[in-house]
C-alpha positions in Angstrom: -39.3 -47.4 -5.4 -40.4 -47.4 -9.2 -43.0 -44.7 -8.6 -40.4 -42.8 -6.6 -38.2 -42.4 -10.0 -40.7 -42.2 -12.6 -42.0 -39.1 -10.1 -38.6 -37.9 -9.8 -37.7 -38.1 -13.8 -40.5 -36.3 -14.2 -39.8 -33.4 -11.7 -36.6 -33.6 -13.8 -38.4 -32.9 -16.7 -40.4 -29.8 -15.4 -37.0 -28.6 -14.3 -36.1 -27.8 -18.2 -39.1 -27.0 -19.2 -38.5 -24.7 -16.8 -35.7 -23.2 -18.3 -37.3 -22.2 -21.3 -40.0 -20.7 -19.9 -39.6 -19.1 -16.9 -37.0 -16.2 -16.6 -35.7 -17.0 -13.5 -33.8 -20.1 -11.4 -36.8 -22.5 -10.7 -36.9 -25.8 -8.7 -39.5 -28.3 -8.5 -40.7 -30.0 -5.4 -42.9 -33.2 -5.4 -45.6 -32.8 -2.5 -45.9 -36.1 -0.9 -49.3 -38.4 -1.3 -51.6 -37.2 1.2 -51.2 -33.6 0.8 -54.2 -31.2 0.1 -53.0 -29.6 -2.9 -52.9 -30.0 -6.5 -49.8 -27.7 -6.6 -48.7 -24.2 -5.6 -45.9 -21.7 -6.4 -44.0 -19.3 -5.0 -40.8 -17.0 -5.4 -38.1 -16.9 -2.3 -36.2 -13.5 -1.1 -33.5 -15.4 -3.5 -35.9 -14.6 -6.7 -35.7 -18.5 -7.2 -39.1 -19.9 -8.5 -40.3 -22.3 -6.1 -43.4 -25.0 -8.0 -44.5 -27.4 -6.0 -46.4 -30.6 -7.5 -48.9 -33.5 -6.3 -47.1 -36.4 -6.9 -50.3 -38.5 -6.1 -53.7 -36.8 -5.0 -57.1 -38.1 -4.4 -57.9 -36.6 -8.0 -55.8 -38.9 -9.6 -56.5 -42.1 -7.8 -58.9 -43.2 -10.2 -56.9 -42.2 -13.3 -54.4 -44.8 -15.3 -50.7 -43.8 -14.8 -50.4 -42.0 -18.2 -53.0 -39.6 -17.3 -51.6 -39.1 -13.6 -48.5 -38.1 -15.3 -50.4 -35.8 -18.3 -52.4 -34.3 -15.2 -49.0 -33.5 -13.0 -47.7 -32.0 -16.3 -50.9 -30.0 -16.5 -50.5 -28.7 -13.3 -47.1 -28.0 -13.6 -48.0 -25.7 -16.7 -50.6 -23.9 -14.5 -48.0 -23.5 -11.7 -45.5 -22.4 -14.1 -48.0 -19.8 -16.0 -48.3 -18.2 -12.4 -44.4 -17.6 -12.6 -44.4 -16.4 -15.9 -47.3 -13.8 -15.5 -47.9 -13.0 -11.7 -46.3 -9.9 -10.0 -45.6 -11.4 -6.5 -43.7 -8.1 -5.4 -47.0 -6.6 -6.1 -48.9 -9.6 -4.4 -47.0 -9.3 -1.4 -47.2 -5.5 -0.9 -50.8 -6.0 -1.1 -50.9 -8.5 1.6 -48.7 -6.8 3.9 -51.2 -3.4 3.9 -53.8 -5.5 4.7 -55.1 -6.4 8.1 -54.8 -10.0 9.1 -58.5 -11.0 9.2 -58.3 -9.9 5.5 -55.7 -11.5 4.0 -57.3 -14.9 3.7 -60.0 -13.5 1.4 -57.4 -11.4 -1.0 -55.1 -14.6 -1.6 -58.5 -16.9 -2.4 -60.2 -13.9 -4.4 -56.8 -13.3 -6.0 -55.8 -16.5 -7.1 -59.2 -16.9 -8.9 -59.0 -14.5 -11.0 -55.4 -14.4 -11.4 -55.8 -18.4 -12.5 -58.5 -17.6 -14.5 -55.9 -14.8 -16.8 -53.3 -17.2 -16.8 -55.2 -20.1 -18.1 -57.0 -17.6 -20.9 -53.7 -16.7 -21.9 -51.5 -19.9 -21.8 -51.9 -20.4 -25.7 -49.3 -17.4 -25.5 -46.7 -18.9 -23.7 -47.7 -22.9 -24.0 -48.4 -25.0 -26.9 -48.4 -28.8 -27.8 -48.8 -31.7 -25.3 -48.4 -29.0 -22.3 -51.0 -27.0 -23.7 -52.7 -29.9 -24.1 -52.1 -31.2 -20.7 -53.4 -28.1 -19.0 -56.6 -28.5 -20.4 -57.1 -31.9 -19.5 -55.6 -31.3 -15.5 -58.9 -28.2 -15.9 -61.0 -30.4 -17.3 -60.8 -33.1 -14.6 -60.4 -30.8 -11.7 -63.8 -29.4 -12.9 -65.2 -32.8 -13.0 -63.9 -34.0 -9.8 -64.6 -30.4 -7.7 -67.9 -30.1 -5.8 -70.9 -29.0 -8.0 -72.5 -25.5 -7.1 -75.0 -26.1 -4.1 -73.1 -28.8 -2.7 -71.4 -27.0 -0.2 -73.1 -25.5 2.3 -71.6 -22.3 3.4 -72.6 -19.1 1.1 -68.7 -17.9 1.0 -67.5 -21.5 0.4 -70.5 -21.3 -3.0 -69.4 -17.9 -3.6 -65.8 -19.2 -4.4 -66.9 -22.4 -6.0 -69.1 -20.0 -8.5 -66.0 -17.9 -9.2 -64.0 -20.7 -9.7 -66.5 -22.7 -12.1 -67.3 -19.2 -14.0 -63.4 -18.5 -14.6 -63.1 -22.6 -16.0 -65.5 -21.9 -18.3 
């Protein structure tokens, strides 16, 4: 029940963080333990930003509960960043002109290099301990992610490569 409110003051926290830098109404949503991702955004037919965040993922298991709570800040800055410099009216139209079987491959191919802009440029929006906090949730998601050869399919290495090269 303790974990449950320190997760929940912090979604809190992202909430007016929020405020300042995203130009739009934004709500925060913890993804329960057990859930595949780290985090993920979107915006509804509303305009509301919608950031979703890991309250506990098999990344952080092994980390103390300071840095579980510096890395959810970190990706809450990388969520956020997405909301403050991707065009998902543009995203969208995108998607919708392409056929289904090609839609997959847009989104993954997308997102890399769109994270890789945002995170170049977060010194523009960011500074401090969130700056500081994206760096280190990058730094351990690098770490912690499968090394280059490790996986076995050539399009799952492709991605990995693009990924590593945009981290670096």
């Amino acid at each position: 029940m303790e974990q449950i409110k320190r997760w929940e003051a912090e979604e809190a926290y992202f909430g007016d963080l929020s405020s300042a830098y995203i130009s739009r109404p934004t709500k925060i949503h913890g993804l329960k333990p057990g859930d595949e991702a780290l985090g993920f955004t979107s915006v509804s037919e509303k305009g509301v930003a919608n950031i979703s965040i890991a309250r506990l993922h098999e990344m952080m298991k092994s980390m103390a509960e300071k840095e579980q709570s510096f890395f959810r800040l970190g990706i809450f800055a990388h969520e956020a960043l997405h909301q403050v410099f991707t065009n998902f009216d543009e995203t969208v139209r995108i998607l919708r002109s392409l056929p289904t079987n090609k839609m997959m491959l847009f989104k993954e191919v997308s997102n890399i290099v769109e994270d890789t802009r945002i995170e170049y440029f977060a010194n523009q929006v960011f500074g401090g301990d969130t700056l500081a906090a994206l760096q280190f949730t990058i730094k351990q998601i690098y770490y912690k992610s499968p090394k280059l050869g490790e996986e076995t399919q050539p399009a799952i290495q492709t991605l990995n490569a693009l990924i590593q090269l945009g981290d670096v």
